[in-house]
MINU-352091 format. One record per residue: residue number from 1; y, z, x of N, C-alpha, C in turn. Coordinates in steps of 0.001 Angstrom, whole numbers. Layout:
// MINU-352091
<num NUM | nc2 Y | nc3 Z | nc1 X | cac2 Y | cac3 Z | cac1 X | cc2 Y | cc3 Z | cc1 X>
...
// end
This chain:
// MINU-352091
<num 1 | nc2 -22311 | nc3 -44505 | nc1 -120389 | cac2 -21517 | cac3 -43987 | cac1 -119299 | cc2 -21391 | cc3 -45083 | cc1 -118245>
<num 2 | nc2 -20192 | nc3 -45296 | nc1 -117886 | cac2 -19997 | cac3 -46246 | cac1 -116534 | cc2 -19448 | cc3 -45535 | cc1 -115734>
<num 3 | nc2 -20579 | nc3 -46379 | nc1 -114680 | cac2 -20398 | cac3 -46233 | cac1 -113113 | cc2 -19937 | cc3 -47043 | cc1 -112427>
<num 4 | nc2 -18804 | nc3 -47334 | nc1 -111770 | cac2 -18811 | cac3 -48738 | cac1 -110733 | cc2 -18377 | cc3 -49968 | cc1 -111898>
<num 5 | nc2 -19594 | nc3 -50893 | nc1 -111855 | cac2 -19146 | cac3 -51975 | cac1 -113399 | cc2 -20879 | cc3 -51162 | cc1 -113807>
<num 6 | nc2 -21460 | nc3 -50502 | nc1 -113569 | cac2 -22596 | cac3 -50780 | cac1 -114336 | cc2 -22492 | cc3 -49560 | cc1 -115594>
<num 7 | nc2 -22879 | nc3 -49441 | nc1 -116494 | cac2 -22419 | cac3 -49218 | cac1 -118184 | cc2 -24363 | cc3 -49080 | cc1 -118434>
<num 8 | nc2 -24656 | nc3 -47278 | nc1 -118402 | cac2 -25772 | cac3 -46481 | cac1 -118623 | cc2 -26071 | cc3 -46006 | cc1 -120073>
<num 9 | nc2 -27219 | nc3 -46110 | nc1 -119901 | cac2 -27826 | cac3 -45320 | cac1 -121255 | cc2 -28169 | cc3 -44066 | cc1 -121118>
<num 10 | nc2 -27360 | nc3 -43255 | nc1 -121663 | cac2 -27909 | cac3 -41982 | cac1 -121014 | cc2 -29361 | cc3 -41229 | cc1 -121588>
<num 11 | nc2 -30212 | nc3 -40725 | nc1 -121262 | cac2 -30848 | cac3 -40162 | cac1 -121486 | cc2 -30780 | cc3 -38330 | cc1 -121466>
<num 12 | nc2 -30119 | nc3 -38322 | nc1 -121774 | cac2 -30072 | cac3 -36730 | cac1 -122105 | cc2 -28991 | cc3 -36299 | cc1 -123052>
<num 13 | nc2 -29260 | nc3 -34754 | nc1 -123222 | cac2 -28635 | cac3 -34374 | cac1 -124133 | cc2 -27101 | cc3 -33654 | cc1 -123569>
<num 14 | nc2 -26910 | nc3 -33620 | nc1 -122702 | cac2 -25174 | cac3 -34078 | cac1 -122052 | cc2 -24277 | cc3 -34878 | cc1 -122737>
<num 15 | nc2 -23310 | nc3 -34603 | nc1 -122866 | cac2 -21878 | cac3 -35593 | cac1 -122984 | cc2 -21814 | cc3 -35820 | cc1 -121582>
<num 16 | nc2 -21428 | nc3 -37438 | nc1 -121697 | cac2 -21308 | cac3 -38724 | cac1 -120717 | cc2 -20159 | cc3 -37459 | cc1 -119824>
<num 17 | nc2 -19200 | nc3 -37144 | nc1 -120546 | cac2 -18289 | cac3 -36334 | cac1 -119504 | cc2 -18423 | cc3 -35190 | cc1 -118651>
<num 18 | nc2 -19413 | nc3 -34712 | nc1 -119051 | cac2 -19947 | cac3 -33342 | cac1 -118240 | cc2 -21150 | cc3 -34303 | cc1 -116852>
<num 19 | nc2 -21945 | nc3 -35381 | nc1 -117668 | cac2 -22939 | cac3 -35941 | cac1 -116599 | cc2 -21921 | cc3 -36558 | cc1 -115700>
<num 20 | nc2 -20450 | nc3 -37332 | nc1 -115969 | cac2 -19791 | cac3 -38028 | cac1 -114980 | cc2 -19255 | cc3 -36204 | cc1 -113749>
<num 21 | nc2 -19379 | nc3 -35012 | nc1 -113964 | cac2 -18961 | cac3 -34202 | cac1 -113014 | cc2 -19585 | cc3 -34126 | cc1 -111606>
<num 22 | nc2 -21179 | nc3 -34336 | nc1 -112326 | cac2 -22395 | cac3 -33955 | cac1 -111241 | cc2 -22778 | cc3 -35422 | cc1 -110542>
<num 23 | nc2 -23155 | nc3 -34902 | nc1 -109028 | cac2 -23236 | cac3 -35802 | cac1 -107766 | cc2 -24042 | cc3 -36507 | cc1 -108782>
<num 24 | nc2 -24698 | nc3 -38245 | nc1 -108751 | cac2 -25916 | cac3 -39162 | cac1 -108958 | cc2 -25821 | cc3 -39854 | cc1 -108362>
<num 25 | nc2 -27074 | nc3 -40659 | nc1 -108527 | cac2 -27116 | cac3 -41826 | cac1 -107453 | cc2 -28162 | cc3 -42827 | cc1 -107976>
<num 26 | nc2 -27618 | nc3 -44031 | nc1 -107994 | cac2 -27867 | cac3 -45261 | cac1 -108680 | cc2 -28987 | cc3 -46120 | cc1 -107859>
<num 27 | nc2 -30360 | nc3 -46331 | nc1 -108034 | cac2 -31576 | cac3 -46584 | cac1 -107373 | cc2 -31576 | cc3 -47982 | cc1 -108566>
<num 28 | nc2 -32282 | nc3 -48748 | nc1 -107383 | cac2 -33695 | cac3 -49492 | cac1 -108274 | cc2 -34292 | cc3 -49325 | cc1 -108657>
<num 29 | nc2 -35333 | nc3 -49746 | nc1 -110092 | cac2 -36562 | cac3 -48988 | cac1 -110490 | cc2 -37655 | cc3 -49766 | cc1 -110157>
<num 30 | nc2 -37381 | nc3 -50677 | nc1 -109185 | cac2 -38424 | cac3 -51398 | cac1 -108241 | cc2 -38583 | cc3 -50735 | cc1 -106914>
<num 31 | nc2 -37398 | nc3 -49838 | nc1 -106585 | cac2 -38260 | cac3 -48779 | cac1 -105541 | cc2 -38785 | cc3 -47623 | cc1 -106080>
<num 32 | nc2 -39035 | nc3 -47300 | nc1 -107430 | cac2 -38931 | cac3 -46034 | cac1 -107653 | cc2 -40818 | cc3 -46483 | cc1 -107786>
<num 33 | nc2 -41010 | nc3 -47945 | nc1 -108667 | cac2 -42425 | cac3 -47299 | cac1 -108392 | cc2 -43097 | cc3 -47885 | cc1 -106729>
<num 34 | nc2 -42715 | nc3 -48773 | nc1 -105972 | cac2 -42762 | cac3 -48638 | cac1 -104744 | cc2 -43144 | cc3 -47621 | cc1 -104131>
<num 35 | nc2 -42578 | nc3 -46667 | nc1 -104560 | cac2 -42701 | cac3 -45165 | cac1 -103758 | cc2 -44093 | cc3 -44851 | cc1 -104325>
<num 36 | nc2 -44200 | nc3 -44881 | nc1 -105329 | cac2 -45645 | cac3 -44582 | cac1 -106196 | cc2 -46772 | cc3 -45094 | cc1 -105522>
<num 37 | nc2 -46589 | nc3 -46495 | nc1 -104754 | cac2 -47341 | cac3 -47323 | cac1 -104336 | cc2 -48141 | cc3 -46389 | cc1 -103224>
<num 38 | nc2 -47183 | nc3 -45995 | nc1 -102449 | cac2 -47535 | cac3 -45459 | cac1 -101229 | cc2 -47373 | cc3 -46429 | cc1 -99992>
<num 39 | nc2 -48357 | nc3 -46114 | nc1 -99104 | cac2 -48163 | cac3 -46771 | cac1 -97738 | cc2 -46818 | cc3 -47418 | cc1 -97122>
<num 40 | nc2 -47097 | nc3 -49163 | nc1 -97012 | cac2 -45374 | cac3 -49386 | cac1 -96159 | cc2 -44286 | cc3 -49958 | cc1 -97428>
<num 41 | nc2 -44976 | nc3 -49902 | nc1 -98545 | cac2 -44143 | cac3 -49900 | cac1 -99431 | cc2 -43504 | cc3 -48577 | cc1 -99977>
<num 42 | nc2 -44118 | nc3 -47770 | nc1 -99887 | cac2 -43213 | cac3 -46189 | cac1 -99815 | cc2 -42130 | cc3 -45802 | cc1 -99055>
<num 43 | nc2 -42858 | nc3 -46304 | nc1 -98058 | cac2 -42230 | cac3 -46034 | cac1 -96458 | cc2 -40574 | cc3 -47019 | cc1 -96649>
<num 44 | nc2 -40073 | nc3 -47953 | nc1 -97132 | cac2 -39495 | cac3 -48581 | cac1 -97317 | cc2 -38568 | cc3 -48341 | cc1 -98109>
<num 45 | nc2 -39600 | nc3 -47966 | nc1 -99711 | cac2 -38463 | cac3 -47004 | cac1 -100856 | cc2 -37900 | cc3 -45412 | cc1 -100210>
<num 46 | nc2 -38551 | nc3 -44867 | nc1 -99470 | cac2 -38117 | cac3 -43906 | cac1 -98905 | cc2 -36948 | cc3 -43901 | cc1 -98255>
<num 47 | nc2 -36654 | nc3 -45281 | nc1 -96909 | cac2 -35318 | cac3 -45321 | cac1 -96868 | cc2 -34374 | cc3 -46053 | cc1 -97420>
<num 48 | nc2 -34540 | nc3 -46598 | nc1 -98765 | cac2 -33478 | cac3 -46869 | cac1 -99747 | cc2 -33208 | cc3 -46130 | cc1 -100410>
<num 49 | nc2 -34043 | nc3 -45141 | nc1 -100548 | cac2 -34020 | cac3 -43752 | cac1 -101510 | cc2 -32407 | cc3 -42615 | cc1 -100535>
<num 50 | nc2 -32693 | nc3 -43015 | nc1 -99127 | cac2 -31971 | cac3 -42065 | cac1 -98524 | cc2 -30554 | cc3 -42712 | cc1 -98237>
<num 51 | nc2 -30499 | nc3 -44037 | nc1 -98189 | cac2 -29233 | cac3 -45175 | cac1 -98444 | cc2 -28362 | cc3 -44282 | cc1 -99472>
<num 52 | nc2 -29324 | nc3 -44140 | nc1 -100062 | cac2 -28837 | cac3 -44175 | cac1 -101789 | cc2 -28118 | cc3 -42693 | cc1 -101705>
<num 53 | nc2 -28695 | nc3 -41750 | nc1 -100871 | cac2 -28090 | cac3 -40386 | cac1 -100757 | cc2 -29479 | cc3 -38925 | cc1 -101608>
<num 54 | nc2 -30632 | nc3 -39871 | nc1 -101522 | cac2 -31810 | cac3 -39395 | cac1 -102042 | cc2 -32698 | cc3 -38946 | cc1 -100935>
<num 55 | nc2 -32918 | nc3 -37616 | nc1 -100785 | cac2 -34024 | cac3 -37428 | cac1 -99443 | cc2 -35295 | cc3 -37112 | cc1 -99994>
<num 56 | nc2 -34980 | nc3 -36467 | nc1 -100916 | cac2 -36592 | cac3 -36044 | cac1 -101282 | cc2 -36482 | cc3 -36444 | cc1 -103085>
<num 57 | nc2 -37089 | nc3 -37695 | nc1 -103263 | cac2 -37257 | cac3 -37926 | cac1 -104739 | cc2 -38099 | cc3 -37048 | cc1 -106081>
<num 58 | nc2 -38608 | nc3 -36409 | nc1 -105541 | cac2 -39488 | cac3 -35325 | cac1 -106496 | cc2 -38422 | cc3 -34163 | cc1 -106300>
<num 59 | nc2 -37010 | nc3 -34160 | nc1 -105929 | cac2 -35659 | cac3 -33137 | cac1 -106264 | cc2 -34764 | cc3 -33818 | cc1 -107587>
<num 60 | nc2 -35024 | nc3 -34931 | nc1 -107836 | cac2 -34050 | cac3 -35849 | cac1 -108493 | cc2 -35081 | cc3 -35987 | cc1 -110052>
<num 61 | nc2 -34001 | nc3 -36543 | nc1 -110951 | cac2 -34809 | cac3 -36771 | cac1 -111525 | cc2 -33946 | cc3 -37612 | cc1 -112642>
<num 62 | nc2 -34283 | nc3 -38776 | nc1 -113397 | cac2 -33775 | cac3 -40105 | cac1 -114116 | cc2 -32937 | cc3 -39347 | cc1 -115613>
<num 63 | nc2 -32047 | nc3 -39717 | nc1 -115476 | cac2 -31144 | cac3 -39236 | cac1 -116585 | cc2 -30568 | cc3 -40320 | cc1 -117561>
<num 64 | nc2 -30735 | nc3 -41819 | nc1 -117201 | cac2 -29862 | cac3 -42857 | cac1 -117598 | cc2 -30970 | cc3 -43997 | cc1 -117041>
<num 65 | nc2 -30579 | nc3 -44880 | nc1 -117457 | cac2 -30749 | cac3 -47010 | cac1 -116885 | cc2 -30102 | cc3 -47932 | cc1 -117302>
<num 66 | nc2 -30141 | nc3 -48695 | nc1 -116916 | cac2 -29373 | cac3 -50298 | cac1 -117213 | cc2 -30007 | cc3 -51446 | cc1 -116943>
<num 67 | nc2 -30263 | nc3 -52349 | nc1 -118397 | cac2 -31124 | cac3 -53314 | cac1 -117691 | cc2 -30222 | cc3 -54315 | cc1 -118059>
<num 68 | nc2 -30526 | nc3 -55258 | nc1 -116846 | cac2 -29468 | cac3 -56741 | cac1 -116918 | cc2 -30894 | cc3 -57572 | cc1 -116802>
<num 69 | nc2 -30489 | nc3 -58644 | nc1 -117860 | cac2 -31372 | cac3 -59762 | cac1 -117788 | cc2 -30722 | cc3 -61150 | cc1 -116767>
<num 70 | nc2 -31409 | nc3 -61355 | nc1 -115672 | cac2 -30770 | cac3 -62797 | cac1 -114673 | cc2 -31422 | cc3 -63626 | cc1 -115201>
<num 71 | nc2 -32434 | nc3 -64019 | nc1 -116158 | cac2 -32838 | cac3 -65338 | cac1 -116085 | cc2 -31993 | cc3 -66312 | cc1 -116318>
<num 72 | nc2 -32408 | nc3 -67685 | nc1 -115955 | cac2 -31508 | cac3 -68954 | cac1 -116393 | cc2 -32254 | cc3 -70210 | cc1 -114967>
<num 73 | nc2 -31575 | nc3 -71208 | nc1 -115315 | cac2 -31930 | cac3 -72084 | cac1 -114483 | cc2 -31526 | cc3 -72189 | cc1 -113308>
<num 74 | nc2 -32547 | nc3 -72202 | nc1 -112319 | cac2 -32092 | cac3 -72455 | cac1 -110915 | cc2 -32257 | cc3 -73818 | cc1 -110637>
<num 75 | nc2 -30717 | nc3 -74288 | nc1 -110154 | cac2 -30412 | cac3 -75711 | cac1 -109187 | cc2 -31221 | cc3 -75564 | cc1 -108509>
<num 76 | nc2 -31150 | nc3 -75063 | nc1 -107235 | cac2 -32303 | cac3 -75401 | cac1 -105896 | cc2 -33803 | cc3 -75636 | cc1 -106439>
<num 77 | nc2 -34280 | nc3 -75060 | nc1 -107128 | cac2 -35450 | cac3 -75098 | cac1 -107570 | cc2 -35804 | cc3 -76106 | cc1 -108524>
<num 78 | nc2 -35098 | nc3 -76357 | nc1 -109383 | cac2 -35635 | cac3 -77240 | cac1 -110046 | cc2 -36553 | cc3 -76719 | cc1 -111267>
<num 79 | nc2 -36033 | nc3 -75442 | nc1 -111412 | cac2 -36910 | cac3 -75097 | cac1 -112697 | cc2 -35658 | cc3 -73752 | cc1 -113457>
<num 80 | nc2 -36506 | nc3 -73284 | nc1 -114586 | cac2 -36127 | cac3 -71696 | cac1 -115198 | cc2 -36556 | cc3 -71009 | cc1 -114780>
<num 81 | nc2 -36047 | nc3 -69449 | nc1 -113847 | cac2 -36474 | cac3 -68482 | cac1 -113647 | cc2 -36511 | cc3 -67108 | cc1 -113771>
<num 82 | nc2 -37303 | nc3 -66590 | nc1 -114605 | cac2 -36957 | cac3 -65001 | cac1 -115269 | cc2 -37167 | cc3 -64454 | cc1 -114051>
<num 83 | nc2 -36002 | nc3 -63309 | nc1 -114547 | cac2 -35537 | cac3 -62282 | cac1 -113271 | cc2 -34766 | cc3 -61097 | cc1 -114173>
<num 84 | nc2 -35158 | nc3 -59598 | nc1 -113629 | cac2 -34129 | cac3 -58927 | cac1 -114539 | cc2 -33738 | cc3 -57421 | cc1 -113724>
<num 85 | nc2 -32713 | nc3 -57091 | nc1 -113226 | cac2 -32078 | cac3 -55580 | cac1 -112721 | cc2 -32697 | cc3 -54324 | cc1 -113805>
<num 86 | nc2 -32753 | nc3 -53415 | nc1 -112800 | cac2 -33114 | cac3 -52232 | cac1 -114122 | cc2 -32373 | cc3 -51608 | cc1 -113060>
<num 87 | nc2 -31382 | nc3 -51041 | nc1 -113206 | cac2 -31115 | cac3 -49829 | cac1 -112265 | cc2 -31025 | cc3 -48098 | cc1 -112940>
<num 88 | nc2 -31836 | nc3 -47537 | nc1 -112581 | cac2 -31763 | cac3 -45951 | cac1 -112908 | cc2 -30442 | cc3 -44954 | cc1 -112464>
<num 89 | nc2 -30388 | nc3 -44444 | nc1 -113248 | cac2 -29155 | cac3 -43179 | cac1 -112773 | cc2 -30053 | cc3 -41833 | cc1 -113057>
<num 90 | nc2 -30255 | nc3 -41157 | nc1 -111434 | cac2 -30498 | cac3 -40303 | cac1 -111120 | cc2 -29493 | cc3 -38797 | cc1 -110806>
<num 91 | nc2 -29989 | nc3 -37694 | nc1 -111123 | cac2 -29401 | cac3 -36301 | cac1 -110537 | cc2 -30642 | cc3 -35044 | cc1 -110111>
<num 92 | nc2 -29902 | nc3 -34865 | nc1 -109651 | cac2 -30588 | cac3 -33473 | cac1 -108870 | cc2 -30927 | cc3 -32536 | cc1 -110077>
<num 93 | nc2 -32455 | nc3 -32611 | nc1 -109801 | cac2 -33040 | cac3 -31755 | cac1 -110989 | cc2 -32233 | cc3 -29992 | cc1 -111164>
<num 94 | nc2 -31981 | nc3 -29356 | nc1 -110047 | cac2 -31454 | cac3 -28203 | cac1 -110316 | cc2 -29728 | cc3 -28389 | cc1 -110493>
<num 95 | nc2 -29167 | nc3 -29586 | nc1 -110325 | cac2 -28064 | cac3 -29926 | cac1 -110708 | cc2 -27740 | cc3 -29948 | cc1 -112692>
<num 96 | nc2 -29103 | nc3 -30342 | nc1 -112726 | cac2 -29184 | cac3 -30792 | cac1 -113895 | cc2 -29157 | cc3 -29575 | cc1 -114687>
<num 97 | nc2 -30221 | nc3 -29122 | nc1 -114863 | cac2 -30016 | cac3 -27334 | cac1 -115142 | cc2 -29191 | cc3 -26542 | cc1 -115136>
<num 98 | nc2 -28840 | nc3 -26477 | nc1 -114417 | cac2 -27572 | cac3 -25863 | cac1 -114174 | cc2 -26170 | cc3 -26266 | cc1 -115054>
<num 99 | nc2 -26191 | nc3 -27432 | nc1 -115289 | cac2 -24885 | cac3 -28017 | cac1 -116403 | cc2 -25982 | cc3 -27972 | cc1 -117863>
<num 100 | nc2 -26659 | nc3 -28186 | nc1 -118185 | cac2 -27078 | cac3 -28042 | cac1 -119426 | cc2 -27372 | cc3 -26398 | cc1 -119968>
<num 101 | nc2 -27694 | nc3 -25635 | nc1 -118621 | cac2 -27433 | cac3 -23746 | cac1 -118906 | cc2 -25913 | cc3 -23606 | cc1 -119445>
<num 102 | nc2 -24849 | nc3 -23976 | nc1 -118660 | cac2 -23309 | cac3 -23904 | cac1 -119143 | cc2 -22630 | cc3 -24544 | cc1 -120206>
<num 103 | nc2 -23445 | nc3 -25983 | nc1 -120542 | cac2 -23606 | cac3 -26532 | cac1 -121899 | cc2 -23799 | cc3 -25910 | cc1 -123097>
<num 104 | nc2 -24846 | nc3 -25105 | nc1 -123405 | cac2 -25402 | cac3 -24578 | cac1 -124015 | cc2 -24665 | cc3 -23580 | cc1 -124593>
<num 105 | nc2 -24587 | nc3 -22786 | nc1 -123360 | cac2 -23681 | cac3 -21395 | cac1 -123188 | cc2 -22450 | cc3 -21588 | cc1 -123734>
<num 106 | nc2 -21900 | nc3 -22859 | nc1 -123458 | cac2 -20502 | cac3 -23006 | cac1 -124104 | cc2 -20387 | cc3 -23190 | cc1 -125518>
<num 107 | nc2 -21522 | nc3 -24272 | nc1 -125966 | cac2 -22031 | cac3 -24302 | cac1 -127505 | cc2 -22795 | cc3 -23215 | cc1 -128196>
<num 108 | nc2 -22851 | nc3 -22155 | nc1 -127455 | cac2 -23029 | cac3 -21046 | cac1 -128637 | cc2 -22057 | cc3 -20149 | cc1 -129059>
<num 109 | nc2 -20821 | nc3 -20237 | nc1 -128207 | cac2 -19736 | cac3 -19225 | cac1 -128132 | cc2 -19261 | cc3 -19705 | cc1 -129995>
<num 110 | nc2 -19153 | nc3 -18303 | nc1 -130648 | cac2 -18461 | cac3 -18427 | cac1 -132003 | cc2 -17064 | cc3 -19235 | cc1 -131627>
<num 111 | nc2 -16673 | nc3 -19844 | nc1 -132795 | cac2 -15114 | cac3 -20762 | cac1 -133207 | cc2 -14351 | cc3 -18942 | cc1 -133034>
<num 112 | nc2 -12911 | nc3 -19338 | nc1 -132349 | cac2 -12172 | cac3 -18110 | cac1 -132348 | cc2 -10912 | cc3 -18563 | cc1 -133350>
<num 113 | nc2 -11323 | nc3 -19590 | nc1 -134169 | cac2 -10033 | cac3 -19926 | cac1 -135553 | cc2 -11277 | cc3 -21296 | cc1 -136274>
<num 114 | nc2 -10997 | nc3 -21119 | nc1 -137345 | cac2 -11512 | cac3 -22174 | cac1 -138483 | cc2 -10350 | cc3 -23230 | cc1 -138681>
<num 115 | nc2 -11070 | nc3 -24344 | nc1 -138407 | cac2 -10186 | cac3 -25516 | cac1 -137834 | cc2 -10186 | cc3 -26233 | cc1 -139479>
<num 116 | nc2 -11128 | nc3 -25068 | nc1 -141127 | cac2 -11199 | cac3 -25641 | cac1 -142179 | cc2 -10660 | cc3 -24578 | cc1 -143149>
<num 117 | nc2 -9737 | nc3 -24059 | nc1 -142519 | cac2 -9346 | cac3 -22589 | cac1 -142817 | cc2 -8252 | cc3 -22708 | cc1 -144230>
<num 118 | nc2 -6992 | nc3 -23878 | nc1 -143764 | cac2 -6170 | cac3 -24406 | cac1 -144787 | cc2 -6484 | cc3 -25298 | cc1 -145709>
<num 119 | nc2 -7330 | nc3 -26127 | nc1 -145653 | cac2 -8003 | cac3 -27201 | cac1 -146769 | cc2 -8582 | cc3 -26643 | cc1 -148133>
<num 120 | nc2 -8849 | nc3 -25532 | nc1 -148238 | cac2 -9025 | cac3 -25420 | cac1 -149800 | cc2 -8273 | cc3 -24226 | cc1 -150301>
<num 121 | nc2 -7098 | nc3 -24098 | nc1 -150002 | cac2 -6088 | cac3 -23475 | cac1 -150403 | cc2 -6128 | cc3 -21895 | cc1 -150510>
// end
């Protein structure tokens, strides 16, 4: 699923088109364990968390990621330096529920015509 230019792995059992309906919001997963950390490193992921349109992170919950690899050589430095993006795609846990209840619901409804009805004569 793409967002923006960034191109997710989804983790769930959604079609990419039903997850593109519902609000998300695209975090670092260098603040996510930040927050884990606690103290002024929490304090910090907390307001990138709310940048991001995230107030309370134990409401949200990881549905997708993307990892980009930066390494390569840095001029200024004078050397090779590994470096790599992970960005998470997050939704609102009762957001979430809520489309996979109507998911469901929609995939149990019987076929109202057999789409294999003419093929064997």
């Amino acid at each position: 699923m793409t967002i923006d230019t960034n191109t997710f792995d989804l983790d769930t059992v959604l079609p990419p088109s039903l997850v593109a309906t519902l609000p998300v919001a695209t975090v670092d997963h260098t603040w996510m364990r930040s927050l884990e950390c606690g103290g002024k490193h929490a304090e910090f992921a907390m307001w990138y968390f709310r940048r991001a349109g995230i107030d309370n992170p134990a409401e949200w919950v990881v549905i997708g990621d993307r990892y980009r690899d930066l390494s390569g050589w840095c001029d200024a430095e004078g050397k090779f330096e590994y470096h790599h993006e992970e960005l998470l795609l997050m939704v609102r846990k009762t957001d979430l529920e809520a489309a996979k209840a109507a998911h469901f619901a929609e995939q149990a409804k019987p076929l109202t015509h057999n789409p294999f009805a003419g093929l064997l004569g």
